[in-house]
C-alpha positions in Angstrom: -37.8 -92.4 -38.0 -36.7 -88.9 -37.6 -32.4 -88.5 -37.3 -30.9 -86.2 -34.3 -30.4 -83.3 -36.7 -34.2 -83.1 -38.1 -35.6 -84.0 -33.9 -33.0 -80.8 -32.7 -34.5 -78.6 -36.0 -38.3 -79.5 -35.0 -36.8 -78.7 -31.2 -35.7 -75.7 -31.7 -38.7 -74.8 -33.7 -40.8 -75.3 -30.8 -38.8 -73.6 -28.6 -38.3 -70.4 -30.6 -42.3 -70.2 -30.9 -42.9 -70.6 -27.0 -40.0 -67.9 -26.5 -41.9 -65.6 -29.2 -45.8 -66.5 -27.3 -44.1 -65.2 -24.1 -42.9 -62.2 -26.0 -46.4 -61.4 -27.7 -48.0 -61.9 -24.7 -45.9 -59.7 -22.7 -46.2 -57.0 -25.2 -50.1 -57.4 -25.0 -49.7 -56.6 -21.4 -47.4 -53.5 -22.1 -44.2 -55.6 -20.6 -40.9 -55.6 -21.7 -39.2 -58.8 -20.0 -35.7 -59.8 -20.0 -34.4 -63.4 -20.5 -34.7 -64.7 -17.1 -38.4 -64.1 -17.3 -38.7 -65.6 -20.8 -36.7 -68.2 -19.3 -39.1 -69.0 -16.5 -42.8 -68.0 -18.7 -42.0 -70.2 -21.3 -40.6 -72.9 -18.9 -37.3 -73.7 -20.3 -35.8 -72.6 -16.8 -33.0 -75.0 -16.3 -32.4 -74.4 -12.6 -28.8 -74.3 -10.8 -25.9 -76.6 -11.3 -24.1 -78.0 -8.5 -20.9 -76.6 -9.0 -19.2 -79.3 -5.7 -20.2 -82.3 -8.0 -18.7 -80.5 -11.3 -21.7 -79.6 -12.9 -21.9 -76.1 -14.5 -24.0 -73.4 -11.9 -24.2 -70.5 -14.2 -26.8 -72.3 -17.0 -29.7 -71.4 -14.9 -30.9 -69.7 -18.3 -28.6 -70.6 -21.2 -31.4 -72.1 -22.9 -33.3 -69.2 -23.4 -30.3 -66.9 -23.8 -29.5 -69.0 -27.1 -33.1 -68.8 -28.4 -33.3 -65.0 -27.3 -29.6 -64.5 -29.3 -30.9 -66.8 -32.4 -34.2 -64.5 -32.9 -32.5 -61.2 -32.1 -30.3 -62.0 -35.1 -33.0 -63.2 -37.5 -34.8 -59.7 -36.9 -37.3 -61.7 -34.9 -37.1 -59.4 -31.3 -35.7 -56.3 -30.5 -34.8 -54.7 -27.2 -37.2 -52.8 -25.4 -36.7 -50.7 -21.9 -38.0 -52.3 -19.1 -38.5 -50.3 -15.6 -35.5 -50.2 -13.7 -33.5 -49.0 -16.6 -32.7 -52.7 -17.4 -33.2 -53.9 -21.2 -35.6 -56.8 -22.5 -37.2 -57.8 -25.4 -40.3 -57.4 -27.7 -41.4 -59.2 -30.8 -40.7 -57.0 -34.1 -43.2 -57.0 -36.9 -41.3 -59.4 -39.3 -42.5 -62.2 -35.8 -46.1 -60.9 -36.2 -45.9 -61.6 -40.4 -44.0 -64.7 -39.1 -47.1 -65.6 -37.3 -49.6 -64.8 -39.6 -47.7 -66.7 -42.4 -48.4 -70.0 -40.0 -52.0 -69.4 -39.2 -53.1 -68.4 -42.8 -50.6 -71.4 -44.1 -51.7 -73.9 -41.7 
C-alpha cells in the first residue's frame, strides 16, 4: 500500500505532465496561454469558493498556479508573450528532453 507522501509524489507527477501536454500542445498551435487556460485545458480548474460559507473564493486556479511556479523553477517552462500584451507560458527544451527521456525509457 502506497503512504500519503509517495500517492502526493505520483500526483504531482501526473499533474505536472498534463500541465506540460497543454503546453506542448499549445505551442504546436503557435499559442502562448496563461495559467487560467492551463488551468481549464488540463482540467484542474477548481471553480469558485463561496466566500458567505468561509470557504476561500480566490483558488479558482491555485492548482495550476503551483504546478506552473514548480516547472518554471525546474527550467521546465518559460514565459512567452501572448496577444494582448499579457504573459503565458511555453515548454523549454530541457521538457522536450524531459519527454523524450520517458518515451525512449519507457
Amino acid at each position: 500500500m502506497l503512504g500519503p507522501q509517495r500517492k502526493a509524489c505520483l500526483g504531482m507527477l501526473q499533474l505536472e505532465e498534463a500541465v506540460l501536454d497543454v503546453l506542448f500542445e499549445a505551442q504546436c498551435n503557435g499559442e502562448c496561454p496563461g495559467v487560467a487556460e492551463i488551468s481549464r485545458r488540463a482540467g484542474i480548474f477548481s471553480g469558485k469558493g463561496d466566500t458567505s460559507k468561509g470557504e476561500p473564493g480566490s483558488m479558482t486556479h491555485s492548482i495550476a498556479w503551483g504546478i506552473v511556479l514548480k516547472l518554471y523553477r525546474a527550467g521546465l517552462i518559460r514565459r512567452c508573450a501572448r496577444s494582448r500584451g499579457r504573459g503565458g507560458y511555453e515548454p523549454t527544451e530541457r521538457a522536450a528532453d524531459r519527454v523524450r527521456v520517458g518515451v525512449e525509457g519507457g
